[in-house]
C-alpha positions as semicolon CSV with decimal commas, in nm:
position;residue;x (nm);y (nm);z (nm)
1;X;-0,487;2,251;-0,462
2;X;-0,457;1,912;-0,500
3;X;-0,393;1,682;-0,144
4;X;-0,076;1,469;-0,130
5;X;-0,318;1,185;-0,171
6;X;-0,468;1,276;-0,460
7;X;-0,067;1,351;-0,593
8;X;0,092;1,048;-0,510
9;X;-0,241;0,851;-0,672
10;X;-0,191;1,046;-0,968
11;X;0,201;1,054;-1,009
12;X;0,199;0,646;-0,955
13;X;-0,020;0,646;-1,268
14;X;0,110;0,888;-1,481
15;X;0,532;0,763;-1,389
16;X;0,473;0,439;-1,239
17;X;0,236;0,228;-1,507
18;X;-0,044;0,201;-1,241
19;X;-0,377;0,206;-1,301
20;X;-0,715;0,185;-1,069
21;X;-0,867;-0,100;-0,961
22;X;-1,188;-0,178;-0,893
23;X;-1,233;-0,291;-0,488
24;X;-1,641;-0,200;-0,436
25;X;-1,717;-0,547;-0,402
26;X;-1,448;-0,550;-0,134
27;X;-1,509;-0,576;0,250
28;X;-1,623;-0,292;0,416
29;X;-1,301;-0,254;0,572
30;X;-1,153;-0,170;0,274
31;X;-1,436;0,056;0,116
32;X;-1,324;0,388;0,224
33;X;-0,954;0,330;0,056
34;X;-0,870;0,678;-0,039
35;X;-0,733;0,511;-0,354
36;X;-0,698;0,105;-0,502
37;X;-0,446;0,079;-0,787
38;X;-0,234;-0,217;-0,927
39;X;0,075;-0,235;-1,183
40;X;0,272;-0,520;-1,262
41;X;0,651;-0,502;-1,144
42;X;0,869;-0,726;-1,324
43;X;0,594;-0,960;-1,420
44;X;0,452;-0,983;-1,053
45;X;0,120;-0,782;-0,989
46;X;0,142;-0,518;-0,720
47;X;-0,155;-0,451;-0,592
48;X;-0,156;-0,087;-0,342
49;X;-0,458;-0,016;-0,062
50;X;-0,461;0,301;0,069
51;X;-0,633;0,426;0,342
52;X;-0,661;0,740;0,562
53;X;-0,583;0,621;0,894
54;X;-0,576;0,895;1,116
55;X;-0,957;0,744;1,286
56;X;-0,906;0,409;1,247
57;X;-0,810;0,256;1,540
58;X;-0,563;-0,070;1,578
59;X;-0,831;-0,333;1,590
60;X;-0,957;-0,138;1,266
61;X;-0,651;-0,154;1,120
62;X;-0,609;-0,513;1,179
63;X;-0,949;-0,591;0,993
64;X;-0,879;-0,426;0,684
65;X;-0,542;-0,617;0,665
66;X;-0,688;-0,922;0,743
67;X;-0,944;-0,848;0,505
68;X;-0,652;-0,723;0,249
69;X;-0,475;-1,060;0,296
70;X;-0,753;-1,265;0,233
71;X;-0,849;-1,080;-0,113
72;X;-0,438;-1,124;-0,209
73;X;-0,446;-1,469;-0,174
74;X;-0,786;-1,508;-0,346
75;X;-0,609;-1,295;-0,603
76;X;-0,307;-1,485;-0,657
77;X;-0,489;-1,772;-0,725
78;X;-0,632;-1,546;-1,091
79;X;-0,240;-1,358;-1,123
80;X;-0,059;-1,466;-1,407
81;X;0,186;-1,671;-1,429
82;X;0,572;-1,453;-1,298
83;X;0,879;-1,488;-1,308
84;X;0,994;-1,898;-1,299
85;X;0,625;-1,959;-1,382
86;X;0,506;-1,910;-1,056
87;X;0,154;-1,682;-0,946
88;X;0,256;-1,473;-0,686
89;X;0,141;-1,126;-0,547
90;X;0,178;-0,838;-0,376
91;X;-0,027;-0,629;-0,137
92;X;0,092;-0,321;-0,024
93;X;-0,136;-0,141;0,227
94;X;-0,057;0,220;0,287
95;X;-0,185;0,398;0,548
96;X;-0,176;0,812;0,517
97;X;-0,130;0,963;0,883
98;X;-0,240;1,389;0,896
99;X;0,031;1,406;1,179
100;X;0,295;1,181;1,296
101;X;0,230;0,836;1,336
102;X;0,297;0,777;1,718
103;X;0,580;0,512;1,788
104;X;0,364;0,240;1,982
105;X;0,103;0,247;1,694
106;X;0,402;0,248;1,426
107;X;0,547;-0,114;1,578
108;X;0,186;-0,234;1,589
109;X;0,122;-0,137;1,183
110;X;0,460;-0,305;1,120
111;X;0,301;-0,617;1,281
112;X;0,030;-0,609;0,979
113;X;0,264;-0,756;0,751
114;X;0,199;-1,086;0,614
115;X;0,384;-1,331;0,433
116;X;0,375;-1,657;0,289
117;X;0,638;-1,807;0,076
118;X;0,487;-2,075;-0,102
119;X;0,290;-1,978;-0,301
120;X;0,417;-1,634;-0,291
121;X;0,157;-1,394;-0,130
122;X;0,322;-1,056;0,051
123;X;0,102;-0,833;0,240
124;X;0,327;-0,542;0,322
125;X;0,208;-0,196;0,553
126;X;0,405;0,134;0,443
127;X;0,290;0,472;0,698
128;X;0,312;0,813;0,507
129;X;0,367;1,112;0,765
130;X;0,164;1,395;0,587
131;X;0,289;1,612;0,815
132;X;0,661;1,539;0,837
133;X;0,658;1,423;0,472
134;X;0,785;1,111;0,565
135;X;0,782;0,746;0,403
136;X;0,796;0,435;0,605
137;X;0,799;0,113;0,458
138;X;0,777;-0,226;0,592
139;X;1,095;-0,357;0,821
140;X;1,263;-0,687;0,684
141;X;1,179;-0,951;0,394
142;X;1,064;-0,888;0,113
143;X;1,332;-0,627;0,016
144;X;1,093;-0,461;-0,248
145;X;1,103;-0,086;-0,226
146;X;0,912;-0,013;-0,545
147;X;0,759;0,162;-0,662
148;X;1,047;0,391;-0,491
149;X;1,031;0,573;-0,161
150;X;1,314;0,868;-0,243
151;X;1,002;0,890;-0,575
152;X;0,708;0,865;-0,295
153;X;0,849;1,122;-0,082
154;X;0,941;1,384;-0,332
155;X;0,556;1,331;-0,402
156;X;0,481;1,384;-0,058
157;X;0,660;1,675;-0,025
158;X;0,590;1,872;-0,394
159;X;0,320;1,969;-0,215
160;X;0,499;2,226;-0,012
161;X;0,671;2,341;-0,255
162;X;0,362;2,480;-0,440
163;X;0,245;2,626;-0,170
């Protein structure tokens, strides 16, 4: 059976217009992503990191979004041209928890997020509960919620459903 890993990485390409991406010559903070994809949402890439969290501790956590942010703005600087002719970007760093994420450690991967408005570089940290089959996303500005969290949950949870 396939893991809900594995399914959302899958249903983002086959629904959402992703497609892999290349991130071996990344830092080794980010070479165990369980999966690197990007898509381009009206005109603006999107750019997802995910990693299984579960033994990564916070100072961990913290290096591979430092190390995230630092690739997105590199990044930005190759994008193409969006919307208004501006290069802009957008990280999304997802971070798959086997059980629930605890609260304390929640706030603290909400603190990940990174933004800077000119130019426009977003890093933003979503949490996916495996076990609750549960979506968080980042608190606040930038509103974006795609590629959809009602579409990452059922994901999440078609799992149980074959089961």
């Amino acid at each position: 059976m396939m893991s809900a890993i594995d399914r959302i990485r899958t249903a983002l390409v086959r629904y959402k217009g992703f497609a892999p991406l290349d991130i071996s010559e990344s830092p080794p903070s980010l070479q165990d992503a369980s999966f690197a994809l990007v898509a381009h949402y009206f005109g603006v890439p999107v750019v997802v990191v995910a990693l299984a969290a579960d033994q990564l501790s916070l100072a961990d956590l913290e290096r591979a979004a430092q190390d995230y942010w630092l690739l997105l703005r590199d990044a930005r600087r190759r994008a193409p041209p969006g919307p208004g002719g501006v290069r802009q970007i957008t990280g999304q760093l997802w971070l798959f928890h086997s059980d629930r994420c605890p609260p304390g450690r929640l706030a603290a991967v909400r603190r990940l997020k990174r933004l800077r408005l000119v130019p426009p570089v977003y890093l933003l940290p979503w949490v996916f509960d495996l076990r609750e089959g549960r979506v968080q996303r980042h608190r606040g500005l930038p509103f974006m919620r795609w590629p959809g969290i009602e579409f990452l949950t059922a994901e999440l949870r078609a799992g149980e459903r074959a089961a």
